[in-house]
FIMAR-840616 format. One record per residue (C-alpha): x, y, z; residue in one letter; residue number from 1. Coordinates in steps of 0.02 Angstrom, whole numbers, padded with zeros to 5 digits. Layout:
N
@xx X&yy Y&zz Z&code A&pos NUM
...
END
This chain:
285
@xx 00000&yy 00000&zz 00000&code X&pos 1
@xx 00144&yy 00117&zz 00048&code X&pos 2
@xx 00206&yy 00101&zz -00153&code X&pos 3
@xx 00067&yy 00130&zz -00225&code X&pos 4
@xx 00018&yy 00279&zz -00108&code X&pos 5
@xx 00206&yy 00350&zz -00176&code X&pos 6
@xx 00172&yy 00332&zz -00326&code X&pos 7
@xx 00007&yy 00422&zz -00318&code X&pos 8
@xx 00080&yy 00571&zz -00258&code X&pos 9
@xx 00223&yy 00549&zz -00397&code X&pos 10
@xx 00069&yy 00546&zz -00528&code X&pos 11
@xx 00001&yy 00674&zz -00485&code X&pos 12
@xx 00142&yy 00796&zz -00440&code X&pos 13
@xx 00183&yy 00748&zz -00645&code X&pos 14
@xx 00010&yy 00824&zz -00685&code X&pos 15
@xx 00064&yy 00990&zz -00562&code X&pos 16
@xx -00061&yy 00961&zz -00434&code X&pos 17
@xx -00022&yy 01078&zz -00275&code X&pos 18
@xx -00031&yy 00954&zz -00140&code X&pos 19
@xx -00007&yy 00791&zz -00264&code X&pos 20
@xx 00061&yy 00670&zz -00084&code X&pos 21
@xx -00087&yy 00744&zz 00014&code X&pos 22
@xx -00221&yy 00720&zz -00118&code X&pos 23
@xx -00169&yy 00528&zz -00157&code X&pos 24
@xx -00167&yy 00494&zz 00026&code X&pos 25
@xx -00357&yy 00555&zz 00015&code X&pos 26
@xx -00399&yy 00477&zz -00090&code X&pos 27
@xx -00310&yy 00305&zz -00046&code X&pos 28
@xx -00402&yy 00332&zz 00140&code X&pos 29
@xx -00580&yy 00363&zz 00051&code X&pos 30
@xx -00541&yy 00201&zz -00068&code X&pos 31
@xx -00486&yy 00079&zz 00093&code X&pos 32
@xx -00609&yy 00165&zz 00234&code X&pos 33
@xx -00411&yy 00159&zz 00308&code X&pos 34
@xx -00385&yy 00339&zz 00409&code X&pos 35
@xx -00199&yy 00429&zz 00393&code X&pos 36
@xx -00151&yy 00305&zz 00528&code X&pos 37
@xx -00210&yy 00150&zz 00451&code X&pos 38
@xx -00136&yy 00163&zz 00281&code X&pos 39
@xx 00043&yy 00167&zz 00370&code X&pos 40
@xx -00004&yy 00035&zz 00479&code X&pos 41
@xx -00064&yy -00096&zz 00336&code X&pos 42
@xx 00073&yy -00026&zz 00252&code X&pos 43
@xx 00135&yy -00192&zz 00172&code X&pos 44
@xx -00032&yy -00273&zz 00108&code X&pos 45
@xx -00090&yy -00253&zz -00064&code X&pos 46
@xx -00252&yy -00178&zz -00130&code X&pos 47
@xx -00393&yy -00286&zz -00198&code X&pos 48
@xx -00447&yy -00263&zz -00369&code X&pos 49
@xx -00597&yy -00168&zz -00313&code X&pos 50
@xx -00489&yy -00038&zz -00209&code X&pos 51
@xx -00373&yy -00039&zz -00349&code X&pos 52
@xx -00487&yy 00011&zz -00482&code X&pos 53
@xx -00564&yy 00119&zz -00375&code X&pos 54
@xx -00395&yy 00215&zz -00354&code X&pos 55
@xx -00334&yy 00214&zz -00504&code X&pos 56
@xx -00513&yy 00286&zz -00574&code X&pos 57
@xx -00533&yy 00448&zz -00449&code X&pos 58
@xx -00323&yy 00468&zz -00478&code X&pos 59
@xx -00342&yy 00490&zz -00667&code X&pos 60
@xx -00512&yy 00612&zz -00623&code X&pos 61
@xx -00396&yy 00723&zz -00533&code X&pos 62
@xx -00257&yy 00715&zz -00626&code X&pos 63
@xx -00336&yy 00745&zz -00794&code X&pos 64
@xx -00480&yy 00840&zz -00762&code X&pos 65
@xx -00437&yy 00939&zz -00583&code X&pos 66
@xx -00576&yy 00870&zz -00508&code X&pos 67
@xx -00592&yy 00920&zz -00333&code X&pos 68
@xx -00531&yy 00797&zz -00206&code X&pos 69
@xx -00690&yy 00832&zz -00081&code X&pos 70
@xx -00800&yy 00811&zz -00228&code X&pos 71
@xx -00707&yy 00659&zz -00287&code X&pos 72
@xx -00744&yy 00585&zz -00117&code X&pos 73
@xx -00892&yy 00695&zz -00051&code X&pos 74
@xx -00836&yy 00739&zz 00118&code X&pos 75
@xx -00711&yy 00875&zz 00181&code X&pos 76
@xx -00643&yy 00908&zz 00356&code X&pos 77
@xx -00669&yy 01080&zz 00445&code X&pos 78
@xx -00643&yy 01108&zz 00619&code X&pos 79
@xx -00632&yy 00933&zz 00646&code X&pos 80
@xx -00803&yy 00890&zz 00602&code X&pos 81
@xx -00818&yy 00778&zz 00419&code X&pos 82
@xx -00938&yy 00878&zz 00307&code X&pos 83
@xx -01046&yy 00809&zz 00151&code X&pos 84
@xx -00988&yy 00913&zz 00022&code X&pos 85
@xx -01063&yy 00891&zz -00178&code X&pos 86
@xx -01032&yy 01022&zz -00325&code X&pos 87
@xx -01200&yy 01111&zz -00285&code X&pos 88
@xx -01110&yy 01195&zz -00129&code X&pos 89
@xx -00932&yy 01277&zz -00099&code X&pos 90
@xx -00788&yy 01175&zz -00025&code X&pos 91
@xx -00756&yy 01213&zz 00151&code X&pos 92
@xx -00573&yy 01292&zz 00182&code X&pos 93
@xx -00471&yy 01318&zz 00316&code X&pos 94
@xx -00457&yy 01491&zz 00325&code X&pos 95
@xx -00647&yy 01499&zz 00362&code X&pos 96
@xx -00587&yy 01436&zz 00523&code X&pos 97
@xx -00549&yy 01570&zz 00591&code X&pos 98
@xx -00713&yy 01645&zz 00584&code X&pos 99
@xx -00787&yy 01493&zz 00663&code X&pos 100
@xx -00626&yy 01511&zz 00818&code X&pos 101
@xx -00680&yy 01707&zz 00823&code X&pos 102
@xx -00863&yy 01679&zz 00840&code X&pos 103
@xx -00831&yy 01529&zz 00972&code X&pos 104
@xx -00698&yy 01695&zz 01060&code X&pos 105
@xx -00842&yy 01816&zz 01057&code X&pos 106
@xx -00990&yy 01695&zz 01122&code X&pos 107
@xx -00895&yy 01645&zz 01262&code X&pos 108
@xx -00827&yy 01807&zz 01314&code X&pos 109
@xx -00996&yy 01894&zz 01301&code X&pos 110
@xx -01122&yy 01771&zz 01311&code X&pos 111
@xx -01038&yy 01627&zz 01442&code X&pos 112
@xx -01164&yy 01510&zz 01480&code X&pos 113
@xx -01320&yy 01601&zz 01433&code X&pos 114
@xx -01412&yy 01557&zz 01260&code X&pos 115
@xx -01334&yy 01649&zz 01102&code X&pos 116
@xx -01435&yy 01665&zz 00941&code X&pos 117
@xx -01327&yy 01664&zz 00793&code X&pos 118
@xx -01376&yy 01687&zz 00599&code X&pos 119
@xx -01264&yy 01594&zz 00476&code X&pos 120
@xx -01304&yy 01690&zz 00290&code X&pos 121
@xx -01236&yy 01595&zz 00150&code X&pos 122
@xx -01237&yy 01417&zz 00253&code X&pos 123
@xx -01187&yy 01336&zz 00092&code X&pos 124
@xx -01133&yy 01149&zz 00151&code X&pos 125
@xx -01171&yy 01193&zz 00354&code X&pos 126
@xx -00989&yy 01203&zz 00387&code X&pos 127
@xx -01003&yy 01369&zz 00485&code X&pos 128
@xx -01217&yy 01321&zz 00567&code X&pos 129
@xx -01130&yy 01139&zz 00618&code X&pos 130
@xx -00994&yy 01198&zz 00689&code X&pos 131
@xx -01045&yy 01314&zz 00800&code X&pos 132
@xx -01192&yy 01209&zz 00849&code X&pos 133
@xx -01081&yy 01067&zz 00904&code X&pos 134
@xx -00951&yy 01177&zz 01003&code X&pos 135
@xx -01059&yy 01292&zz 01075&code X&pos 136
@xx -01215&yy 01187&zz 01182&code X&pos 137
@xx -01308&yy 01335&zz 01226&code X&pos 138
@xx -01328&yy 01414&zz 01038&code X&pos 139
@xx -01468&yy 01399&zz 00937&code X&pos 140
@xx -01443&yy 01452&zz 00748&code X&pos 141
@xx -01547&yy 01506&zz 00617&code X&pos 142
@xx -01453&yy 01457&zz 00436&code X&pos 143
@xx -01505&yy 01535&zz 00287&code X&pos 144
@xx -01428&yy 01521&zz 00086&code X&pos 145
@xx -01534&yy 01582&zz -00071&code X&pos 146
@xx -01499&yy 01391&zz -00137&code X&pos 147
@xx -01625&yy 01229&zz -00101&code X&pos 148
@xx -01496&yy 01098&zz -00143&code X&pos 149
@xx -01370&yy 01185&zz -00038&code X&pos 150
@xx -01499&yy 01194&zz 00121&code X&pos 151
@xx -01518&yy 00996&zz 00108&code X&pos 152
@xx -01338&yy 00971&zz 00088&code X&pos 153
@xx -01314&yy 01066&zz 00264&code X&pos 154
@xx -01461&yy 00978&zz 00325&code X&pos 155
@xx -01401&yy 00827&zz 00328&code X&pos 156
@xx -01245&yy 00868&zz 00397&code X&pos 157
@xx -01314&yy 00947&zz 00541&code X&pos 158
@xx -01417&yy 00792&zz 00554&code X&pos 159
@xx -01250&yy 00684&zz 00568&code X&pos 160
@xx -01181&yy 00788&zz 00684&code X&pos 161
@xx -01339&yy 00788&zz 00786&code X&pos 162
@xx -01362&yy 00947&zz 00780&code X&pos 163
@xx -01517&yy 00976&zz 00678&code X&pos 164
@xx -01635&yy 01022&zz 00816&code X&pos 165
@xx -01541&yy 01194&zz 00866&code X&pos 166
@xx -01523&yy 01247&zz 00687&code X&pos 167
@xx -01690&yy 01317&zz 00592&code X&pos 168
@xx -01634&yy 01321&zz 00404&code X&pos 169
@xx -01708&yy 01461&zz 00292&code X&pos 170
@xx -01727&yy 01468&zz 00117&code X&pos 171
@xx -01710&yy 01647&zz 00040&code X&pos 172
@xx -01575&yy 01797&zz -00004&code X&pos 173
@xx -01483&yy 01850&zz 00142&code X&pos 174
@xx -01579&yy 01925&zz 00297&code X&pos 175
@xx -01744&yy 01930&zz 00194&code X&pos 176
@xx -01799&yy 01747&zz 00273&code X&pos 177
@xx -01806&yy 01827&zz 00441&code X&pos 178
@xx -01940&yy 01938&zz 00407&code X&pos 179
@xx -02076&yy 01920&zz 00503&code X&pos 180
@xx -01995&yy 01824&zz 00636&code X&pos 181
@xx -01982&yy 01929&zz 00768&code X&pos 182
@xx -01783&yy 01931&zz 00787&code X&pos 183
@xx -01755&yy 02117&zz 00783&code X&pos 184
@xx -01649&yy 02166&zz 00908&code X&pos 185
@xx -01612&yy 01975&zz 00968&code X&pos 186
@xx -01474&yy 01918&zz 00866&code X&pos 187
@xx -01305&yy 01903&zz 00958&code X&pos 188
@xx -01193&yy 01865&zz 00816&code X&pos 189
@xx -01203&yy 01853&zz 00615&code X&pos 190
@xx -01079&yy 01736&zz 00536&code X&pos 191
@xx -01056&yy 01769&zz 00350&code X&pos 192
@xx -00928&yy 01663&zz 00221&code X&pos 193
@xx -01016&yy 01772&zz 00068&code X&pos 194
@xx -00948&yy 01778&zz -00111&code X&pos 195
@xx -00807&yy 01890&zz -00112&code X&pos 196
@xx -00714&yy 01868&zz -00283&code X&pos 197
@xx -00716&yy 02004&zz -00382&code X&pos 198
@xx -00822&yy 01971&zz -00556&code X&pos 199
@xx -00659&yy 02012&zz -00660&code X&pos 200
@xx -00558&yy 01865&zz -00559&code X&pos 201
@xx -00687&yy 01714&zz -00600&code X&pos 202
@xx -00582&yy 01688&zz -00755&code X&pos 203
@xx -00417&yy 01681&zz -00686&code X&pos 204
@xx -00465&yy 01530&zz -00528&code X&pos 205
@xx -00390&yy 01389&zz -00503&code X&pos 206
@xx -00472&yy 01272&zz -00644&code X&pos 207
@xx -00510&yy 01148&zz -00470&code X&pos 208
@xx -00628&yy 01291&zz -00421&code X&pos 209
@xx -00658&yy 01384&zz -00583&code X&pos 210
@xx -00731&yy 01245&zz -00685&code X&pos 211
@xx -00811&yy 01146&zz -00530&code X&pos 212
@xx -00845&yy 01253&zz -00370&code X&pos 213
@xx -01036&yy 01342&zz -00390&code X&pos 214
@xx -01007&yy 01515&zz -00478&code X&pos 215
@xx -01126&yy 01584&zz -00380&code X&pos 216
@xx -01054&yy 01557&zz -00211&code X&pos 217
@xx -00883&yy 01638&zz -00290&code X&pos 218
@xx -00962&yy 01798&zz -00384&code X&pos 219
@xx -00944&yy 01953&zz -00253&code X&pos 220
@xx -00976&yy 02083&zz -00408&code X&pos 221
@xx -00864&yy 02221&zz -00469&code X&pos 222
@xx -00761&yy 02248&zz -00300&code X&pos 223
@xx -00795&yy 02079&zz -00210&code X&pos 224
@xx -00890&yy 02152&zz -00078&code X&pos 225
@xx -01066&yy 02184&zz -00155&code X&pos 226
@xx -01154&yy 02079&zz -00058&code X&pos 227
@xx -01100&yy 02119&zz 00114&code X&pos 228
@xx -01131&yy 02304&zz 00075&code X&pos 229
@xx -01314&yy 02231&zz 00064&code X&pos 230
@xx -01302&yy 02127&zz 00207&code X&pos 231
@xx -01226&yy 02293&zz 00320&code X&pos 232
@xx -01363&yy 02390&zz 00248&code X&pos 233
@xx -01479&yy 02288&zz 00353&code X&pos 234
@xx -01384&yy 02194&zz 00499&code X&pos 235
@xx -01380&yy 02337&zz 00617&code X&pos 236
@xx -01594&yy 02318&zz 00653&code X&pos 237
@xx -01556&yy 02126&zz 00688&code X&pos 238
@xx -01436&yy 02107&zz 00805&code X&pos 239
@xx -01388&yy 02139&zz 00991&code X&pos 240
@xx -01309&yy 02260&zz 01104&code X&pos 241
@xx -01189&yy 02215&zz 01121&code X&pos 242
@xx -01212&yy 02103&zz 00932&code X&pos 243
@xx -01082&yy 02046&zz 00819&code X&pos 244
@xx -01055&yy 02028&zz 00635&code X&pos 245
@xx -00914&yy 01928&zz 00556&code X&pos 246
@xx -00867&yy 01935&zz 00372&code X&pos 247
@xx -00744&yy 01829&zz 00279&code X&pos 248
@xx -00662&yy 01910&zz 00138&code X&pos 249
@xx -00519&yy 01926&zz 00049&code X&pos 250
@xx -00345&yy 01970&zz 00013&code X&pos 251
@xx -00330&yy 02170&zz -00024&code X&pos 252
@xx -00522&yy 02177&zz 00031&code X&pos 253
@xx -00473&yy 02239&zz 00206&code X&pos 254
@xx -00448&yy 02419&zz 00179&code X&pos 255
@xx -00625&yy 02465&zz 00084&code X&pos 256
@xx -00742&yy 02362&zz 00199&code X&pos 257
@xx -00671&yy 02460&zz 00349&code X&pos 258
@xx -00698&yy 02605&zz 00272&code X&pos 259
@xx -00870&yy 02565&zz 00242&code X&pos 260
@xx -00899&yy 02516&zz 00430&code X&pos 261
@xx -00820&yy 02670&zz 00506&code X&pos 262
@xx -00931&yy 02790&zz 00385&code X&pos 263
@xx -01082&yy 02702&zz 00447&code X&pos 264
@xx -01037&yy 02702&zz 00630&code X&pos 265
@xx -00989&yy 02515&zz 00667&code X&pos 266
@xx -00839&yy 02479&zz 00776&code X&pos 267
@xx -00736&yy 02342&zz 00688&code X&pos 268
@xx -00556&yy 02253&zz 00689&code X&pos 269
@xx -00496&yy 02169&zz 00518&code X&pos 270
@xx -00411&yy 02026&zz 00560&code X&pos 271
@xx -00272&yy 01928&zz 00463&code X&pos 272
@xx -00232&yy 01750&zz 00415&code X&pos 273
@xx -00076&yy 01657&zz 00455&code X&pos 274
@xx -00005&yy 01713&zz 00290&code X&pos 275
@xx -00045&yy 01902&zz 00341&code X&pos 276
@xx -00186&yy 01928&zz 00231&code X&pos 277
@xx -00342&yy 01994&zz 00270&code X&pos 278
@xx -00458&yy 01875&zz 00314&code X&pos 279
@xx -00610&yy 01920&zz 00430&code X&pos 280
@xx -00688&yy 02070&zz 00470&code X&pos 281
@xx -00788&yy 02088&zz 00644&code X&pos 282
@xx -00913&yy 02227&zz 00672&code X&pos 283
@xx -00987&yy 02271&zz 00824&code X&pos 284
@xx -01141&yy 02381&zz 00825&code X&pos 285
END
């Protein structure tokens, strides 16, 4: 097994995949149902022609088509949690992370104990809804994205993380789904992974998430931040005081949405990634 998991990451490395040794050992695990630990561990035993075929069939789909891995295999990791993931929602990374970590910071500094009432907008896969849910007991969530087939994807992954019952999902574009609920002045925190690509980058991705990854979730408009200019625009009636709103975005992006938040009276801190680029901006109202 350990030769034929080198020589995955040789065959792909030829084809100039990024991570070539991580994506075969992926891919190996998801092939096997071995874990990291158990592929080194059965080291010395051979395949079977089903686990073979298998292999060699999602290794040539990567290699020659860039394929995804988590949509080769239809799971990703984030925050330690293993997510359903399918090309109708975007792949969960590991910068969002950080705005998961930062949320987890805020609730337990402000909120302790008591119940906090967080909006996820953009849920996409659940990746953000889950994993607050499951690291933070006393939260209930309310998770929202403009896409059906994305809300059943995160559905069911809030169902395998048993987690379903503290997270109402919403069907609709942005805050509009709350309408009429009666949350004005309730919500503690918004989390929000929004598009943030600027309209004139789409072309120039990655062809892993150019040709596969939803365009949709990608397409942030002429300056990337479009849509939380929208989402700003009505936050501030929603939440808390104190109330919290966290926005991913990206490189370069930093600048311009702070200027935004101090013209329209929000105290905020961007907030880098470990590379140093901004990453996440938090608003307070």
């Amino acid at each position: 097994m350990q030769a034929i998991l080198a020589w995955g990451g040789l065959y792909l490395k030829s084809y100039g995949m990024e991570t070539p040794f991580l994506d075969a050992q992926v891919l190996l695990s998801h092939c096997t149902g071995l874990d990291k630990t158990g592929l080194y561990r059965e080291g010395g035993r051979f395949l079977s022609p089903a686990e073979e075929e298998a292999y060699s069939r999602l290794m040539q789909r990567r290699a020659k088509t860039r394929e995804p891995v988590a949509y080769l295999t239809g799971r990703k990791e984030f925050m330690g949690l293993e997510l359903e993931v399918n090309p109708a929602v975007l792949i969960p990374r590991p910068e969002t992370e950080l705005l998961v970590e930062k949320s987890l910071e805020l609730s337990a500094g402000c909120w302790a104990d008591q119940s906090v009432l967080i909006v996820d907008v953009g849920t996409g896969s659940g990746a953000i809804a889950v994993s607050l849910a499951k690291y933070l007991p006393c939260a209930r969530l309310y998770a929202m994205d403009i896409s059906r087939v994305a809300l059943e994807v995160a559905k069911r992954n809030a169902l395998t993380h048993g987690v379903e019952e503290r997270i109402v999902f919403l069907e609709g574009d942005l805050l509009l789904p709350l309408a009429g609920l009666g949350l004005e002045g309730r919500i503690n925190l918004i989390a929000a992974n929004l598009p943030y690509i600027r309209t004139s980058d789409l072309d120039n991705l990655m062809p892993d998430v150019g040709l596969y990854e939803p365009r949709p979730a990608l397409d942030g408009g002429p300056d990337g931040l479009c849509l939380y200019r929208r989402l700003l625009s009505r936050a501030r009636v929603f939440l808390s005081r104190p109330g919290y709103i966290l926005m991913e975005i990206g490189a370069g992006q930093g600048g311009e949405i702070a200027l935004g938040l101090a013209l329209a009276g929000w105290k905020y801190e961007i907030i880098s990634d470990l590379a140093g680029r901004d990453r996440l901006a938090v608003a307070e109202v």
